[in-house]
N, C-alpha and C positions, 0 to 999 in steps of 0.2 A: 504494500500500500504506500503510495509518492505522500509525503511532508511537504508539504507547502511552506518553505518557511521569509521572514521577511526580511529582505534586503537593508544591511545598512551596512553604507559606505557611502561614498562621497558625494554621491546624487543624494541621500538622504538628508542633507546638510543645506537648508535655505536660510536665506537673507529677506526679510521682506522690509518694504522702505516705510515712514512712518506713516504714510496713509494704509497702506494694505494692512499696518500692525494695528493700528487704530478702529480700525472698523471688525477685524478679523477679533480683537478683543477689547470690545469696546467698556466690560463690566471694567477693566483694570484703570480706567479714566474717568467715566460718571459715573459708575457704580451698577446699581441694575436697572436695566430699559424703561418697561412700563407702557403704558397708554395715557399716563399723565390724572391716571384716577390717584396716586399718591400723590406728598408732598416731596417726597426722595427720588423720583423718578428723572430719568435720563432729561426730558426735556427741559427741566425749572434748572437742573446742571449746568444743559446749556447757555441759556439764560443767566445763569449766574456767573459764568465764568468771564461771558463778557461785561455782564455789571460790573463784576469784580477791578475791570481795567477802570473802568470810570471813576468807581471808588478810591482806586490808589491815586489816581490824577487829584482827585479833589484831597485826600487826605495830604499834599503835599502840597497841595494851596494852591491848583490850578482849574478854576472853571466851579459852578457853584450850580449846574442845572444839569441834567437827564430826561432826554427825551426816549421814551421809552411807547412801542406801538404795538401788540399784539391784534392781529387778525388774520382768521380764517387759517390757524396753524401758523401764519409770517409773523417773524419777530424784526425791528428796525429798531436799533439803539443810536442814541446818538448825543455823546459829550461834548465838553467847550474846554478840554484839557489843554494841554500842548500839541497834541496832534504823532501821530505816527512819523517818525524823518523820514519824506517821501521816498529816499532811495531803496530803504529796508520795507516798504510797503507789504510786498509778495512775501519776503522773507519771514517778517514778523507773524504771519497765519500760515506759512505752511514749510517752516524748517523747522526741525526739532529739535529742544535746546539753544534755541535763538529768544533774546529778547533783550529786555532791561536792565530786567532785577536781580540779574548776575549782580551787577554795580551796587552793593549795600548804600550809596553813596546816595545812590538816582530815586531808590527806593527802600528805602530803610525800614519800614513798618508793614510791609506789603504784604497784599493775602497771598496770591499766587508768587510762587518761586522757581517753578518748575520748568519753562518756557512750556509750558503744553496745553493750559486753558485754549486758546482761540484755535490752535491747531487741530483739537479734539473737535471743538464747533464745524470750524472747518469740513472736518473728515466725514463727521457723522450727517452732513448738509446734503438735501438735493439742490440745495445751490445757494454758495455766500458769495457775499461782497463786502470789499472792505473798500471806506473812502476816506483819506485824509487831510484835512486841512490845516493847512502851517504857514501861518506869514504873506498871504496872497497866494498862493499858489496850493493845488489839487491833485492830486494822482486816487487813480479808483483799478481795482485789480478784482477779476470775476473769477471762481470755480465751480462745478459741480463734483460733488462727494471727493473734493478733499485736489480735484488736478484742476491745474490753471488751464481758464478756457478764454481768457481775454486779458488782457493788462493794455490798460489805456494810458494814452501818453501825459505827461505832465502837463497843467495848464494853469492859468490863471482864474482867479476868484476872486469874489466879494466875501465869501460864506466865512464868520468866526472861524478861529483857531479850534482842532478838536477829531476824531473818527465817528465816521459814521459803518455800523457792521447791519448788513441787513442778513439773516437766512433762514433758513424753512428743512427744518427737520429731516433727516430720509426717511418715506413711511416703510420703506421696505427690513429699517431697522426699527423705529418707533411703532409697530405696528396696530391701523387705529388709532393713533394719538389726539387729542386733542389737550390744551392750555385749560387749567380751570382760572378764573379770574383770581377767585378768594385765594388760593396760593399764589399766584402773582402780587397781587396784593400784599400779602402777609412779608412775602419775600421783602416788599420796596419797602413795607413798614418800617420791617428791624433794618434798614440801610440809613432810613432817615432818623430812627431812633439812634442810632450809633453813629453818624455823622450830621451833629445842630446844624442847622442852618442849610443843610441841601436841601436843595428841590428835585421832585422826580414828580413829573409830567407825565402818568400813563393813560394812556388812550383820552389826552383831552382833559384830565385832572389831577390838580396840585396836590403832590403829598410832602408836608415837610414838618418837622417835630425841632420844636425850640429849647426844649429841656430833657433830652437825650433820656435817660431810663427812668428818671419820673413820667414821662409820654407813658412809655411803654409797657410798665406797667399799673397804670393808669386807665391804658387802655386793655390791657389784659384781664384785671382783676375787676371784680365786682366792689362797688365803693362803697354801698350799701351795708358789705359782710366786712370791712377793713376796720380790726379793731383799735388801729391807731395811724396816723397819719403817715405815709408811704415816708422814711428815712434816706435820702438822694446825698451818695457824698463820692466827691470827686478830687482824682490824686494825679501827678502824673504819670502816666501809661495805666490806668485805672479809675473807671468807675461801677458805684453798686447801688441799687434800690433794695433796698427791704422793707416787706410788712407783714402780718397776721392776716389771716381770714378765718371765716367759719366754717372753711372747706375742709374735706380730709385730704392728707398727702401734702405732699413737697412738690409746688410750681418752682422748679429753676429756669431761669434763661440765662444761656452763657453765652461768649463771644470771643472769639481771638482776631486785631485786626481787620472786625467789619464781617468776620465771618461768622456765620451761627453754629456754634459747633453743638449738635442737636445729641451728638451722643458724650457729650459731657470732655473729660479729660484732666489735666493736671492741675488747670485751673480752676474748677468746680468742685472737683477733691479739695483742695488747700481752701476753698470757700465754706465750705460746708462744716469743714477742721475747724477752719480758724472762728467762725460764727457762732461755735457750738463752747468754745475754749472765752473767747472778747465776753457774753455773757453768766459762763459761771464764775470767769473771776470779776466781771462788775456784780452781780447779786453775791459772791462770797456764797455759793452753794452749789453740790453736785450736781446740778440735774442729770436726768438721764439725756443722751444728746435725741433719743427719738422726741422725746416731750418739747424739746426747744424747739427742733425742725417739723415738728410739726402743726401743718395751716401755714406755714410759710409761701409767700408768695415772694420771688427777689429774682436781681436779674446783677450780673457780672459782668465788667468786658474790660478786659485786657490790650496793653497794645504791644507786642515780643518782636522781638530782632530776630527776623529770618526763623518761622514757628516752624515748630517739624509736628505731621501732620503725621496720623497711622494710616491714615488711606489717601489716597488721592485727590478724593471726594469732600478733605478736610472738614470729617464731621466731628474725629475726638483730635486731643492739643496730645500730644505728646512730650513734648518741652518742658525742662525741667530746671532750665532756668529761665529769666527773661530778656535776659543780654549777655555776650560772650562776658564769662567771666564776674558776669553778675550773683544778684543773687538767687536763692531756689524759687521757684514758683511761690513754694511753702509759706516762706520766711518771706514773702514780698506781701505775701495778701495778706499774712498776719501781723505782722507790722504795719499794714496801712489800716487793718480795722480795728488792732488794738489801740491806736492812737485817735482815729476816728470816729469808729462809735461808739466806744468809752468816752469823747469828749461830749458827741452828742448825746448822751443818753443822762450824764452830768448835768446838760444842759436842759433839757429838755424831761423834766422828773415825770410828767403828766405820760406822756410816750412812756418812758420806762416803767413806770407801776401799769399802764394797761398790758404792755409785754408780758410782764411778771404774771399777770393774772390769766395771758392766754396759755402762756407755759403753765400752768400751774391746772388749771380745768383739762390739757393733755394730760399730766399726771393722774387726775386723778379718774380720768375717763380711763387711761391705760389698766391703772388699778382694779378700776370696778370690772373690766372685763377680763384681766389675767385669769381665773379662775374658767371664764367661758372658752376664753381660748384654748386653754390645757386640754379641756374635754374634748373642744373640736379638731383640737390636731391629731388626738387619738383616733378620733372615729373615720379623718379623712384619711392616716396613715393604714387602718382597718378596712377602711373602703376600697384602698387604692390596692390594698391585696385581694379581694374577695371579688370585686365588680371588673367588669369592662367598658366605666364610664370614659375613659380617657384612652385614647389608642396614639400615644407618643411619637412624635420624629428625632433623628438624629442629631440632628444641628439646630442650635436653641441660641436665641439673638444674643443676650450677655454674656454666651459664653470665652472664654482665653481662646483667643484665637491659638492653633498653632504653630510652630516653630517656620516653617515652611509653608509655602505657597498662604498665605496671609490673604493677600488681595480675594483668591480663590474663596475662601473662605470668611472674607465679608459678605461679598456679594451672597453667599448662601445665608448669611446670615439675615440681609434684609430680606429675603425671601421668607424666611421661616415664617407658618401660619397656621394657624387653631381654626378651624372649620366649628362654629357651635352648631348643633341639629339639632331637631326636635324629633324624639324616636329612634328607632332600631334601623326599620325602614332604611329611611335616610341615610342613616350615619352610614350602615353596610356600603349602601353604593360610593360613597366619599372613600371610604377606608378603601374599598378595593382598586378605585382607578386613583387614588392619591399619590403623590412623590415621597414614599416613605422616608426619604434624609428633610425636605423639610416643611411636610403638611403633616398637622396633627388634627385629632378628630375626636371632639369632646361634645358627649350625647347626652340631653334633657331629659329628664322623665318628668313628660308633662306640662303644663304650664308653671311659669315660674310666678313668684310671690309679688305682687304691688308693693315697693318698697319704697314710694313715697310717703316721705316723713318719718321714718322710723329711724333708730340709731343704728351704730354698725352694730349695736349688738344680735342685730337681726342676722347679721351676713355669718354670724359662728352658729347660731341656732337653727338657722335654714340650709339642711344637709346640701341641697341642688348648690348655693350659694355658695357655702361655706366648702364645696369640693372645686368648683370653678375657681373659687380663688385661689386655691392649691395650685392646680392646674396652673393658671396663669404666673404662679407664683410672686404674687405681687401685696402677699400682708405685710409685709414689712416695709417696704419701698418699690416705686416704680420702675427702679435702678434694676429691681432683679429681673423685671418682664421676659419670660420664655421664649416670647413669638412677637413678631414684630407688627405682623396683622393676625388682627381678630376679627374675624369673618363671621358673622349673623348668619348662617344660612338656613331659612326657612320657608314654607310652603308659601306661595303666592296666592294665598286664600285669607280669608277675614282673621281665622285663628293664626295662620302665623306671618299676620302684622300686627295681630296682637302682643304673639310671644317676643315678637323684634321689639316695640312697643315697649315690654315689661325689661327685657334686658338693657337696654338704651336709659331704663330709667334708673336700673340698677348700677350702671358702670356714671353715670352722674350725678347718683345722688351720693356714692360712696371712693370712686374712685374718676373722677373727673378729667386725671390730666390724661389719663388713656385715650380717653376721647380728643384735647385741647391738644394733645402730639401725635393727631392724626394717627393713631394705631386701629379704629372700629372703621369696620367697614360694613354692607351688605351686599349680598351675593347677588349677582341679577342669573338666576338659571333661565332656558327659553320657556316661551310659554304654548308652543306651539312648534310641531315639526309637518315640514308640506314633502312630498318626495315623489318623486315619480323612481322609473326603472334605473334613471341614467343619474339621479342626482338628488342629493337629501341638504335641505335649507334648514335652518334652526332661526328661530324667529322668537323676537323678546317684545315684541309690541304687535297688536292687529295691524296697525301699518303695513309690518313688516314682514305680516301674513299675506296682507294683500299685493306686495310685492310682489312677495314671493311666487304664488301663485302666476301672477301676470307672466313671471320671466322663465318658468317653468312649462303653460302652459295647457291648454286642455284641462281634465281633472285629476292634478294630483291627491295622492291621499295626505291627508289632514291631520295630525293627532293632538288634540287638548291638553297638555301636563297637569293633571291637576293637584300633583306632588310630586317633591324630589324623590320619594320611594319610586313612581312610578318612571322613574328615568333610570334604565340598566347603566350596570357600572362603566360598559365600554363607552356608551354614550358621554356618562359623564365627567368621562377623561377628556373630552372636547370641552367643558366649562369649566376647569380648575387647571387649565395648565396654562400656558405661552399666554395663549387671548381668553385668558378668564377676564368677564366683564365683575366689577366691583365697583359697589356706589362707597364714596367716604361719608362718614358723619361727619359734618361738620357746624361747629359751634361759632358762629359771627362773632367777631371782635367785644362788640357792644352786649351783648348775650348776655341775662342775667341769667345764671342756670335754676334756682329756684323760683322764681317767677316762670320760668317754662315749664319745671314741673309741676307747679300747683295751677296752673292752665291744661297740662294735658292730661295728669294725672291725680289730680286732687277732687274734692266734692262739688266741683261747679258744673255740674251736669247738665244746666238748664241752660247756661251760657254758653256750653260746648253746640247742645243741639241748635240754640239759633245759628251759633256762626257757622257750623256744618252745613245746614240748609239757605243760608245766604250764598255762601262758596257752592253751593248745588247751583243756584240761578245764578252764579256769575257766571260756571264753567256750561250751565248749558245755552245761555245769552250768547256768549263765543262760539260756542261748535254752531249754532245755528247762523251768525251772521258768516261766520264760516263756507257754512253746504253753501248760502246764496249766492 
C-alpha cells in the first residue's frame, strides 16, 4: 500500500509581502472579523486605527477638528493635522514598518507604534484613498484591497493643512457587515472624553467634552443613584473620576494614550490597588477591598512613553512602567492618588462620610449574605456534578493566554460564547452542531424568576440563577467573565420573548456592566426555510420569505420554525458559526436602568397596555400609508 507523504523542502518555504500577510491573517491585526453586530469587531478597528492618527496629530497640538462620515458601509475621515509629507504619501499606507512614531521625538505619547494601523485598513479595503494636504499643495494615492491602483500627481490647493482617508471594508472579509451608529458613537465619545476641547463632526454632529472624565462618567452613570459627587483629579500623564452608585459590580473605564483598553491591564491593576490601599489608610480601617470597590463607578487614563500592548488590537496595557526608566505603573498611580485623594477627601468631609457609609452598607450586605452564599456554592458545586445544565468549551475569555502562539489564542478568546436555551430540545441541537473549543451551552429549566426589585439575595436562592452565575463565573467580579458573548437564545414565540425578557432583566438588575461592555446578545435563528430541488434559502423576516420565494420561483416548499428544537443540528450549524446573525443589547448613554425596569417590568400594567396599543396604531398607520 503507497504512503503518501508531504513534501518539505525548498518549495515548501514562502514569503508573502505584507498585503497577502495581512489579509491571509487578518485576526493577528484587528483581532476577530465580525459583521459589526459587536463592539470589538474588525470594522470599528478599522475605524479606529485611523482615528487613532488624528488623535496623535491633535494630542501634539496640531488641528482641533475631525470630520468623520459613515454611510452605506463608507467611512471618510478627515483631520487638520500637519498632513502626510507628500513624498511618503503611498508609503505611509502600504509599507510595513514605515511611518512616524519610530521618532519618540515626533510622537512621544502615541497610541499606535507599530507602523501597521493604516496599512491593515488599507489591506483589508475594497478600496482606500489616502489625500494629503500640506502647505498648499495635495497628493491623493488610490488602492483596492491593499495594491496601488492610481497615485495622482502633486498639485496645488486651497484645502487646510491635514489627510483625508476615505475606504469601504472588503465584504468578502467583513462578511454582511454593516457600522452600528451607537458604537460609533460611543467610540468618538471616549476620544473626546480623553482629549478636552476636540471636536469630532460625525455624520453632521458636534461631539466634544470640556471636562474630560467628569463628561464621561457623567454620562455613563446614572446621577440619580450617585451617592456623592463624581471626585475629577488631574496629574500629569494622569487623570481619574470616581464615585459610588447603587448599582452592583465595578464600572471601570481605562485608557492608555487615547486608547480604550477594554480588557483592563497594568494600569487598572495599580488602580484598583492603589484605591483600595488611598482609602483604608485615610478611614485608619481594614476594609475588605471587595466592600470598597464595590458600586464603584470611575474611569483612568494614562499617558506612557511608547505603551506595549498584549495584542495588536491594544485592548490590555502591558507596560510596567510609564517612561524608560521611570517609575512602575504601580508606584505612579499610587503616589498620585495617595497625595490626591487623600487631599480631596480632607477637603471635602461631606464626600468622604457619604463614601464611608456606601463602603460600609457593602459590608454589611456582604455579611448578611455570606451564610446564603456558602449554601449556594455547595449546591451549584452538587449540581454541577449531578446535572447537565452547562455543556463547557475549551477556551474561556480571562483565561492566561499561552506561552506560544498568543495572538492565536486571543482571537479564540473573543470568540468564546455561552448559548443560554430554554429546554433540552434546544440546547441538544446547539450542543451538537457547536464549536466545542469555544461555544458553550447553558440550559433553562423553565421560565426564569421576575427579579425586578428584589436583592441579590435572590440570585443564591434561585437555583436557575444562582447556577448561571456559576456558569458565567462572575460573583465575585466581572474580571472573571468565562465567555465573552452571552447569547439569549430562545424560541421566536411570545414565551420566549418573555424568557429573553426575564433574563435581560436579571443580568440589569444584578449584574449591569455585562450588558454596558457589550457582552448580551440575542440570537436571530431563521424563521422560515423556502427550498426547492436545487437550493434551500433561510429567511429571518417575511420579507425575506417573500424574496425568497420570488428568486427561487414556482412553488417552493415552505417550512415555519416555530422553535429552535425544531431546527436539526446540521441545520443549525449554518446559524452559530462564520454568519451567525446576533442582535447586541444595548443600553443608551442617557439610560437610566431602573427606570427601565420599573416600566417594563414593574406593577404599571395599565400604563404598559395603553402605550402597547398606541404603538399598535402607530405601527399599523405606517404599514398602511405604506401598501398605498
Amino acid at each position: 500500500m503507497a504512503v503518501t507523504v508531504n513534501e518539505y523542502n525548498e518549495d515548501s518555504i514562502k514569503s508573502l509581502d505584507w498585503r497577502e500577510h495581512i489579509r491571509l491573517r487578518p485576526g493577528m491585526y484587528i483581532g476577530k472579523l465580525g459583521d459589526g453586530s459587536s463592539m470589538d469587531d474588525g470594522i470599528y478597528i478599522l475605524l479606529k486605527e485611523v482615528l487613532d492618527n488624528c488623535i496623535d496629530e491633535y494630542t501634539m497640538g496640531f488641528g482641533k477638528r475631525i470630520d468623520l462620515r459613515i454611510s452605506e458601509g463608507e467611512v471618510s475621515v478627515r483631520d487638520y493635522g500637519r498632513g502626510i509629507p507628500l513624498g511618503k504619501v503611498v508609503d505611509v499606507v502600504s509599507k510595513i514598518n514605515t511611518g512616524a512614531k519610530y521618532d519618540s521625538k515626533a510622537f512621544q505619547k502615541s497610541v499606535g507604534l507599530n507602523g501597521v494601523g493604516t496599512k491593515a485598513v488599507n489591506a483589508l479595503s475594497d478600496h482606500f484613498k489616502v489625500t494629503a494636504y500640506r502647505e498648499g499643495r495635495m497628493k491623493s494615492a488610490e488602492f483596492q484591497r491593499g495594491l496601488l491602483t492610481l497615485e495622482h500627481p502633486e498639485q496645488a490647493t486651497t484645502d487646510n493643512n491635514g489627510t483625508l482617508v476615505q475606504f469601504k471594508p472588503d465584504n468578502t472579509i467583513f462578511k454582511n457587515y454593516h457600522f452600528i451608529a451607537e458604537y460609533a458613537e460611543n467610540q468618538i465619545w471616549n476620544y473626546c472624553f480623553l482629549n478636552a476641547g476636540l471636536t469630532i463632526n460625525f455624520n453632521g454632529r458636534n461631539y466634544i467634552s470640556r471636562n474630560g472624565l467628569l463628561d464621561l462618567l457623567q454620562r455613563k452613570s446614572n446621577q440619580e443613584a450617585l451617592r456623592y459627587p463624581i471626585i475629577h483629579l488631574k496629574g500629569e500623564d494622569i487623570e481619574v473620576a470616581i464615585t459610588h452608585t447603587g448599582d452592583y459590580g465595578e464600572d471601570l473605564y481605562s485608557f492608555v494614550n487615547g486608547q480604550h483598553t477594554t480588557q483592563g491591564g497594568t494600569h487598572q491593576g495599580a488602580f484598583r490597588e492603589a484605591f483600595v490601599k488611598v482609602i483604608r489608610d485615610f478611614f485608619k480601617k481594614d476594609y475588605d477591598a471587595a466592600d470598597i470597590r464595590q458600586s464603584i463607578c470611575a474611569a483612568i487614563s494614562v499617558r506612557v512613553q511608547e505603551p506595549v500592548f498584549e495584542s495588536q488590537t491594544k485592548t490590555k496595557l502591558g507596560s510596567q512602567t510609564v517612561w524608560e526608566n521611570g517609575p512602575s505603573m504601580r508606584s505612579f498611580v499610587l503616589d498620585f492618588l495617595a497625595k490626591e485623594l487623600d487631599n480631596f477627601l480632607h477637603k471635602n468631609p461631606a464626600t468622604a462620610e457619604a463614601l464611608k457609609k456606601r463602603i460600609e452598607q457593602s459590608e454589611r450586605e456582604r455579611k448578611e449574605l455570606s451564610g446564603i452564599r456558602k449554601l449556594a456554592n455547595e449546591r451549584a458545586k452538587k449540581a454541577n456534578i449531578h446535572n447537565r445544565k452547562l455543556r463547557d468549551c475549551r477556551i474561556h475569555f480571562n483565561e492566561e493566554p499561552p506561552t506560544k502562539a498568543k495572538e492565536d489564542f486571543f482571537q479564540k478568546q473573543k470568540e468564546s460564547t455561552i448559548f443560554i436555551t430554554e429546554g433540552d430540545s434546544a440546547s441538544g441541537s446547539i450542543t451538537k452542531s457547536r464549536n466545542v473549543e469555544t461555544q458553550a451551552v447553558f440550559s433553562l429549566r423553565g421560565k426564569p424568576l421576575n427579579c425586578y426589585g428584589l436583592t441579590k439575595k435572590i440570585v443564591y436562592e434561585n437555583e436557575e440563577f444562582n447556577l448561571l452565575q456559576h456558569a458565567l463565573n462572575i460573583e465575585e467580579s466581572l474580571d472573571n467573565l468565562r465567555y465573552n458573548n452571552v447569547i439569549i437564545a430562545t424560541d421566536a414565540d411570545v414565551d420566549g420573548m418573555h424568557i429573553r425578557l426575564l433574563l435581560m432583566t436579571f443580568f440589569l438588575q444584578f449584574f449591569p456592566d455585562l450588558v454596558k461592555r457589550e457582552h448580551v446578545y440575542i440570537l436571530q435563528t431563521p424563521l422560515f426555510r423556502v427550498r426547492n430541488k436545487q437550493q434551500t434559502i433561510y429567511c429571518y423576516s417575511e420579507s425575506e420569505k417573500q424574496q425568497a420565494i420570488k428568486a427561487l420561483g414556482g412553488k417552493p416548499e415552505i417550512t415555519r420554525f416555530k422553535g429552535l428544537g425544531e431546527i436539526s443540528p446540521e441545520e443549525f450549524g449554518n446559524f452559530i458559526g462564520d454568519d451567525m446573525r446576533k442582535e447586541p443589547v444595548m443600553i443608551g448613554q442617557e439610560t437610566q436602568i431602573q427606570k427601565l425596569l420599573e416600566y417594563y417590568m414593574g406593577k404599571n400594567t395599565p400604563q404598559r397596555q395603553v402605550d402597547i396599543i398606541e404603538n399598535l396604531r402607530v405601527e399599523k398607520g405606517v404599514s398602511e400609508e405604506v401598501s398605498e
